[in-house]
N, C-alpha and C positions, 0 to 999 in steps of 0.2 A: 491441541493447537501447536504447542511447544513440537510436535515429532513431526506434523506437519510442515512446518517452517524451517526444520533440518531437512526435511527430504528435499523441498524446495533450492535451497544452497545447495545443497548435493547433486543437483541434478544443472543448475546455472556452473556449478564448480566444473562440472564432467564437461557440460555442452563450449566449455572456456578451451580446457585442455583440449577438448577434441577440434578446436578448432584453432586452437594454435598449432598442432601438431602436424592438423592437414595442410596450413600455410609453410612451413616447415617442410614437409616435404615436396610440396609444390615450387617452393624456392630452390632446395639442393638438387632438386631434378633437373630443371633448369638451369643451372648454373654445370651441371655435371653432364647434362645430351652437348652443351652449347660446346665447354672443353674437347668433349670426345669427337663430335664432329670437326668443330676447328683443328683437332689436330691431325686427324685423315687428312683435310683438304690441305693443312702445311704441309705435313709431309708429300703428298705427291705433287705440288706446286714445287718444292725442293732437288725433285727426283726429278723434272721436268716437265710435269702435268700441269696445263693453265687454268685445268678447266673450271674448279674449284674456285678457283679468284676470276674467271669471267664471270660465273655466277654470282658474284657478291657472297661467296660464304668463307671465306677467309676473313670473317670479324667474330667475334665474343660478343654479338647482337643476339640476344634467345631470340626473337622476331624472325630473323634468317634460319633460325634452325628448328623453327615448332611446325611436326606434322600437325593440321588441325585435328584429323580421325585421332590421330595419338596423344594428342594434347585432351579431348576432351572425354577420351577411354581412362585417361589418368584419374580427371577430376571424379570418372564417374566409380570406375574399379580401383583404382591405382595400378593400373596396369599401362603402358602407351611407349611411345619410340617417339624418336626425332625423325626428321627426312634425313635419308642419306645422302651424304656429300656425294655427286657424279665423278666418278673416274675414269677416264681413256686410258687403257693399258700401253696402248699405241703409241704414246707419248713419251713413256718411258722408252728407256736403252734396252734392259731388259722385262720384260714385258710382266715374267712370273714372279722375278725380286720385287720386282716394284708394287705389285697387287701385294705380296706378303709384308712388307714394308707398311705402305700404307694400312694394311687394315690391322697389322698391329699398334700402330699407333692410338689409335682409341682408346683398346684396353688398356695399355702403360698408362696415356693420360689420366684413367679411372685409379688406376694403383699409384700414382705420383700424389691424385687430388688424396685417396687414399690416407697418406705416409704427411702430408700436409697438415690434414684435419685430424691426427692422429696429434699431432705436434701443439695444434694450439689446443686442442683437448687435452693434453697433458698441461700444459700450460697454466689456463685456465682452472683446472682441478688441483695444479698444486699452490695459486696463488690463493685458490679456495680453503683450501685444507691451512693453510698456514694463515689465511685470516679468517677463520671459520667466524668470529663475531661480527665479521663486516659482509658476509654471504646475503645475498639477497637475492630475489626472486629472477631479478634480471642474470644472475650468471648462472642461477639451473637452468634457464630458457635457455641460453647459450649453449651448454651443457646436452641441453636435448637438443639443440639445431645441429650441432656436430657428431652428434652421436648418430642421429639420420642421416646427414652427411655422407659421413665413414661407410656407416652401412650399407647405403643404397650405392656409393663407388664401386663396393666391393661386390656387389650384387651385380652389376651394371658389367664390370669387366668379367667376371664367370660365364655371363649370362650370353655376351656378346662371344664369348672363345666358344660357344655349343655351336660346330658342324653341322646349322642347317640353313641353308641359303633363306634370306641373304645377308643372315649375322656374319659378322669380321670370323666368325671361326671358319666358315664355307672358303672362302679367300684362301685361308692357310691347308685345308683338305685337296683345295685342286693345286698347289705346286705339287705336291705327291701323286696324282691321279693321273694316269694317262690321257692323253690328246680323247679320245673315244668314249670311255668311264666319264669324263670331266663333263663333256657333253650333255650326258643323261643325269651327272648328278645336279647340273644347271640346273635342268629341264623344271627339278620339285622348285622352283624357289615363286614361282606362282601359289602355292601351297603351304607356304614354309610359315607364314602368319597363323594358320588355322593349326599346322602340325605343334608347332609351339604354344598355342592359346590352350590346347588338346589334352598335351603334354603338364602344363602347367596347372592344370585344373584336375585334372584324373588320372595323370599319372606318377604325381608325387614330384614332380619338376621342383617346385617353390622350393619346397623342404631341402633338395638336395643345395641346391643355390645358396637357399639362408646357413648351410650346414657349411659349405665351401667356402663361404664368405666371411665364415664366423671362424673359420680355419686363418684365412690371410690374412683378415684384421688381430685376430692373436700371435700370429706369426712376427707380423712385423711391430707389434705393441710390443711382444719380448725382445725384440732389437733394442727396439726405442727406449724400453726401459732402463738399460743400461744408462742413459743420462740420470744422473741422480734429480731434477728437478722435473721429468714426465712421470708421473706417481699416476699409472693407467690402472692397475690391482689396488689402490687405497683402499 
């Protein structure tokens, strides 16, 4: 009865975690599609694009920025995308800077959000470590929402720099493509959803991502560490 009754806790224990951890990342997601979109649609609003702010997506509303197909591939795979903020190139002065411009915007946002949540995770952990008898349950939750956080930015902006239409890295592949090449490499971005879901599933995609992500989130924790009170290696 007694092993019984541990399995029981064991299984309320796990069914907690698991579901604190899916709200956790359901938050950082949102919080991290809503940045990366708002700052496409700033920057080409800046550069002279209105189009973005006619649309009502120049706000930090997740509401404005939840694909529903991709909002509910999330809850079910943890897989999904925002809607894309609309961009007229036409708008801009020059037409190619301004598309490379904008769609680098995103990914910096994810590496800023990044370098942020990196900060209060050091933060956090050293106020932890240096009151380790006052640690409670509430700063490891913390602890893990930032640490999802970090990770999924870092995923987020890798993920978005992969060259296949119509991720922000497609953007950066046609200023270097010829007027004619550029045309046809358009053409896949009807496809580019399925080529990536493809890729990700059987071709070892994820792996590579978590692997490059776990590179830039180390990269810039070794910067950071240099402040003596971000203790990221404790």
């Amino acid at each position: 009865m007694g092993e019984f009754n541990l399995l029981i806790d064991l299984i309320r224990d796990f069914s907690f975690q698991t579901f604190i951890s899916f709200i956790f990342w359901v938050i950082a997601f949102l919080i991290s599609i809503t940045v990366h979109e708002y700052a496409h649609g700033y920057t080409a609003w800046k550069m002279g694009d209105p189009t973005a702010s006619a649309m009502g997506r120049l706000t930090l509303n997740p509401a404005r920025h939840i694909d529903p197909i991709g909002f509910i591939l999330l809850l079910i795979a943890r897989f999904g995308w925002a809607k894309p903020v609309m961009i007229n190139p036409r708008n801009f002065r020059n037409p190619k800077r301004g598309m490379v411009l904008s769609a680098l915007a995103g990914p910096i946002a994810n590496i800023i959000m990044v370098i942020i949540g990196l900060i209060i995770f050091g933060l956090i952990n050293f106020l932890y470590y240096k009151n380790a008898a006052q640690a409670s349950a509430f700063v490891e939750m913390a602890l893990n929402f930032f640490y999802t956080f970090i990770y999924l930015n870092a995923v987020l902006a890798v993920f978005n720099l992969i060259p296949v239409p119509p991720l922000d890295g497609s953007r950066l592949a046609n200023y270097f493509l010829p007027r004619k090449l550029s045309y046809y490499y358009n053409y896949i971005e009807r496809y580019g959803f399925i080529i990536l879901i493809l890729a990700l599933y059987f071709l070892g995609l994820g792996r590579l991502l978590g692997f490059l992500a776990g590179l830039i989130i180390s990269g810039i924790a070794y910067v950071l560490n240099f402040a003596p009170f971000l203790l990221f290696y404790k």
